[in-house]
Every structure is written in structure tokens, then in C-alpha cells.
C-alpha positions in Angstrom: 7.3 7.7 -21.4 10.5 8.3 -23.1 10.7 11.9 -23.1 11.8 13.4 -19.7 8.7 15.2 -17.8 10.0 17.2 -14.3 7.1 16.5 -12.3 6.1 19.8 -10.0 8.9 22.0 -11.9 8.4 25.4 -11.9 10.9 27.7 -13.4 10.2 30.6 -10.6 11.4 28.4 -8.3 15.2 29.0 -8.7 14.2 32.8 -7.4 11.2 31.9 -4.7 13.0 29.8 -2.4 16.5 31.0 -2.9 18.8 32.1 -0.1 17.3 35.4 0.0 13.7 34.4 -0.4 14.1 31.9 2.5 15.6 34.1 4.8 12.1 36.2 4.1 10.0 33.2 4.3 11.9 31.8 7.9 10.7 35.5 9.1 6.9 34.7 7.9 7.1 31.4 9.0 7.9 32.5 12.3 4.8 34.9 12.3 2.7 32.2 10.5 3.1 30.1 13.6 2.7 32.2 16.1 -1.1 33.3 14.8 -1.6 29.5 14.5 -0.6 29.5 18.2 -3.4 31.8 18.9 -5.8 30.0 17.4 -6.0 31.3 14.2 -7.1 29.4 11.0 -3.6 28.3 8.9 -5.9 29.7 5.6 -6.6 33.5 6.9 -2.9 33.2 8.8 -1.2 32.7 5.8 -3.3 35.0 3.8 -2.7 37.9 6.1 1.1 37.0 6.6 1.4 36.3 3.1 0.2 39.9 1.9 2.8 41.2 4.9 5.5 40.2 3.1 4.4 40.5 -0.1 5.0 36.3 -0.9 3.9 34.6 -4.1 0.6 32.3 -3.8 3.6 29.4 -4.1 6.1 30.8 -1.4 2.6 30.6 0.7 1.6 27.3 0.3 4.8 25.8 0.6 4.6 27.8 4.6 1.1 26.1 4.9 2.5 22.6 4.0 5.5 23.0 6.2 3.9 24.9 9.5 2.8 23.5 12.4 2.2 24.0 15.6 4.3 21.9 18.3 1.9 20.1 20.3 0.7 18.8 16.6 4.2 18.2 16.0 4.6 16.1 19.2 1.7 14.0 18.6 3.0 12.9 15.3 6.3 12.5 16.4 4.7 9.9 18.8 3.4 8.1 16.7 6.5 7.3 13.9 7.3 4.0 13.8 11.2 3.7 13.4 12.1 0.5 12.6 10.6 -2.9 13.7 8.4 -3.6 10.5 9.5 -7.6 10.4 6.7 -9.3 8.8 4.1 -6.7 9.2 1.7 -5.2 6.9 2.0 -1.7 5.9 -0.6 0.7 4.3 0.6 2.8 1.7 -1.3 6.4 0.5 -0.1 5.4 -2.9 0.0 8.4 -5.2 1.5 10.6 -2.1 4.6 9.2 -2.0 5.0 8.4 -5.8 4.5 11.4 -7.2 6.8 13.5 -3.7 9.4 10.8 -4.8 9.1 11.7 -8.9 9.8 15.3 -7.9 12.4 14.4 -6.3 14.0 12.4 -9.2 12.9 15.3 -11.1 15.0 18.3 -9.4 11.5 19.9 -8.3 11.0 22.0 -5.3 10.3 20.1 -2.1 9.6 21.1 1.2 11.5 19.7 4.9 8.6 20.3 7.3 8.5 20.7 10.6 6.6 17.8 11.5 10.0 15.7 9.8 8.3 14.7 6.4 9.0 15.9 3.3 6.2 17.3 1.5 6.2 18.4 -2.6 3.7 21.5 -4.0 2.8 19.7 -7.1 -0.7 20.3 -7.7 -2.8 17.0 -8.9 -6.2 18.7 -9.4 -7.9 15.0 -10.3 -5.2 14.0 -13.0 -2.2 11.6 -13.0 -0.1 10.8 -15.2 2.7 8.2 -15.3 6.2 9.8 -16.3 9.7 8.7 -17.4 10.2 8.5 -13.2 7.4 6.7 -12.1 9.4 3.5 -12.5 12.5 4.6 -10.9 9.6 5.8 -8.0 8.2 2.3 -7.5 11.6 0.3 -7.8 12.9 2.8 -5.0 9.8 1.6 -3.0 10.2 -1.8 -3.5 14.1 -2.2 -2.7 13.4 0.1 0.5 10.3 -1.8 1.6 12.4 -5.0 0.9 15.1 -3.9 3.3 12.4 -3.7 6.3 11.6 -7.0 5.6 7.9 -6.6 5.7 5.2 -9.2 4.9 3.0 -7.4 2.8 2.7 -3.7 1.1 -1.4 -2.6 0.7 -1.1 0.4 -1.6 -4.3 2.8 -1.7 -4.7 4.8 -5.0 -7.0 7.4 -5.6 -9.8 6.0 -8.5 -11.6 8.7 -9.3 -8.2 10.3 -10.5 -7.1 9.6 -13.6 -4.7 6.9 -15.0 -4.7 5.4 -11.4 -6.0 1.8 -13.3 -2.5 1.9 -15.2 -0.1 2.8 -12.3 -1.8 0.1 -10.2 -0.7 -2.5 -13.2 2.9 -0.9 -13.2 3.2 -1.1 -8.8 2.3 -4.8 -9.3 4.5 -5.3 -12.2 7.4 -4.0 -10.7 7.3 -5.3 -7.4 6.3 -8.7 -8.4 10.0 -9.6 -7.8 10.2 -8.6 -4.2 9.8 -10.7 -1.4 6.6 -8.8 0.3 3.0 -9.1 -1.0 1.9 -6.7 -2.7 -1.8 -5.2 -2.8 -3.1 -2.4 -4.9 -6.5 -1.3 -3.7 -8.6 1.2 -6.1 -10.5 3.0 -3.7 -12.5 6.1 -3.8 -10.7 8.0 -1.4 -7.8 6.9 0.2 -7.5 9.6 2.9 -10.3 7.5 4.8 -8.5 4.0 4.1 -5.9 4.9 6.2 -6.8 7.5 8.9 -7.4 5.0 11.4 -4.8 2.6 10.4 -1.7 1.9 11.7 2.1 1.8 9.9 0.4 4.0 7.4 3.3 5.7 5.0 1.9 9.0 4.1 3.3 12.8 4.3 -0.6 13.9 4.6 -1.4 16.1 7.3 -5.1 14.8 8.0 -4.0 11.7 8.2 -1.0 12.0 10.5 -3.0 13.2 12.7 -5.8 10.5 12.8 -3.9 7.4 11.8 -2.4 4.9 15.1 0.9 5.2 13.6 2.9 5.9 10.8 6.4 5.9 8.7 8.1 8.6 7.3 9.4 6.9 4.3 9.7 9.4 1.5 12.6 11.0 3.6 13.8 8.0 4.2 14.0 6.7 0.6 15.4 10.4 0.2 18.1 10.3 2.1 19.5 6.9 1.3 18.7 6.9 -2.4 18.3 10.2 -4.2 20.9 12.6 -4.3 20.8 16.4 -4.9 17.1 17.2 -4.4 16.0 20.2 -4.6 15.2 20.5 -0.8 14.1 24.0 1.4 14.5 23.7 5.0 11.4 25.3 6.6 11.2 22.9 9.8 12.1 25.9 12.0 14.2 23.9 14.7 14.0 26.7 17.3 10.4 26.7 17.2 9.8 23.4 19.3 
């Protein structure tokens, strides 16, 4: 892992989500949500606003990620826990917030939803990989989950994707110092682990919506601890 990887790093990006090209994507956001509003499907919506205004297949799927509509909005929103974590277990969709948090360390594009999270467009397509950031990732973790004074930290990672073996080893290496417990579970899907959970730390939609409650961590770890990201504002404030 000593050579420097840029997880999610496109170099179209600099152009796509520009000042320009947000001013054109706030305009299709804005039409995104309102076919959402009527009912209509966020895959066909964004195809059909996407072709509109002409936006790359990237520009679209960072709208789909973003957009939602407000009563979805308000539900989650409900449900975020802000602070009070003393001594309580928390459930962790483990590769979710590594790998958002290793594009952030690596100046990748990342998106600020309108549901609050913070959501990356790096594509895993059943392969992992751990990168000269993946360390800085879990140490970032750890110190923040030590400051909430928690009891114990039940990570969830993905098994049938690959390399998930070795970055459960290098999770419970790394936080073996801390003062929580630490679990890493290898499960076969971790989506259902947590959707019924509660003081689940994901940026997942699906399971926003199903889990009791939930953290918003990556921003969180964001704001306090990494600096300059590489971060387009699509949470449409007027919209709600």
C-alpha cells in the first residue's frame, strides 16, 4: 500500500461539477424532484431529465444519490440520533463509510445530499481493495467513535466482496487500542444486518429508511477531521 491510489477519482470531474455544471445540475435537480413528487420512478426521472439537459451518466447519478423527496427527507431526519451514544452499541455498514471517507482523503468527488449525508459515486462492483487511506479511514473511526464514548462498535462487511477477510483483520488491528469493543462481522449482506437496527451508521438510502435510527457519521468525521474535500452541494435547501 505504499503508492498513493485516489479512491473514486475521476479526472472529468474538475469539469462535471464545476460552477457552471452545478448551476445546470441545481436546474435538473429541481425538475428531478418534482417528477419524484409525482410519483414517478427516480430511474426513468433521471433518465428523462438527464437526456433534457444533456448530463453525463456521472452528473446523473450523483442527482439520484443526492435527491429526495421531503417527506423521505423528514422521516430520516427523525430518526438521527445526535449525540447520547454513552455506552451503547452501535452497528456500523462497514465498507460504506470506509471507502465515502477514503475518497475523501483522496480529493474525490463527493456528494452533500439532501437528506444531510454525504454520499461518494465510487462504484465497487463486488471488489475492494485496501489503499494507502484505508488506515488513515479506520484511525478516523476509531478516535471519533472514542469521543462518543460508546461501549461497543459491530462493524458489518460485505463477504462475498473481495478482500473484505483482510480489512476486517486491519478494523480490529487498529482499533484494538480504543476503549470500545470492537466486532467485525463477515456477513453476506449487510444491508439486511442493519435495516431494522437501531444507531446504525450508514449513508445508504434503503436502509435509512428501514433502520429505528441512525448517525450520520461520515459528515461528521468530515467536518471535524478532513479538510478540503472535494464536496458539491446538491441538498437543495429551498426545496423542503
Amino acid at each position: 500500500m505504499s503508492n498513493s491510489v485516489k479512491r473514486g477519482f475521476i479526472p472529468t470531474d474538475a469539469k462535471e461539477f464545476n460552477e457552471e455544471s452545478l448551476n445546470t445540475l441545481i436546474k435538473a435537480q429541481k425538475d428531478l424532484l418534482y417528477l419524484m413528487e409525482q410519483g414517478y420512478p427516480i430511474k426513468s426521472a433521471s433518465t428523462f431529465v438527464g437526456n433534457h439537459y444533456m448530463i453525463s451518466e456521472r452528473q446523473r447519478l450523483a442527482l439520484s444519490r443526492a435527491t429526495t423527496i421531503p417527506e423521505i427527507v423528514e422521516l430520516r431526519r427523525k430518526k438521527q440520533v445526535i449525540g447520547k451514544t454513552d455506552n451503547q452499541t452501535l452497528y456500523l455498514d462497514g465498507l460504506n463509510l470506509i471507502i465515502t471517507l477514503e475518497v475523501a482523503l483522496s480529493g474525490s468527488v463527493l456528494i452533500h445530499c439532501m437528506d444531510g449525508t454525504i454520499r461518494d459515486l465510487a462504484g465497487l462492483r463486488g471488489t475492494y481493495r485496501l489503499i494507502d487511506k484505508t488506515d488513515l479511514a479506520i484511525n478516523l473511526i476509531g478516535k471519533r467513535l472514542n469521543q462518543m464514548n460508546i461501549d461497543t462498535a459491530h462493524f458489518y462487511l460485505d463477504s462475498p466482496v473481495s478482500n473484505t477477510g483482510r480489512l476486517k483483520q486491519r478494523i480490529c488491528e487498529l482499533l484494538a487500542g480504543y476503549s470500545f469493543h470492537t466486532i467485525v462481522e463477515l456477513v453476506n449482506n449487510a444491508d439486511v444486518m442493519l435495516e431494522n437496527k437501531s444507531n446504525v451508521i450508514s449513508s445508504d438510502a434503503i436502509i435509512l429508511n428501514k433502520c429505528t435510527s441512525w448517525i450520520n457519521l461520515a459528515a461528521e468525521i468530515m467536518n471535524d477531521s478532513i479538510k478540503d474535500t472535494f464536496l458539491v452541494d446538491l441538498r437543495l435547501m429551498n426545496a423542503t
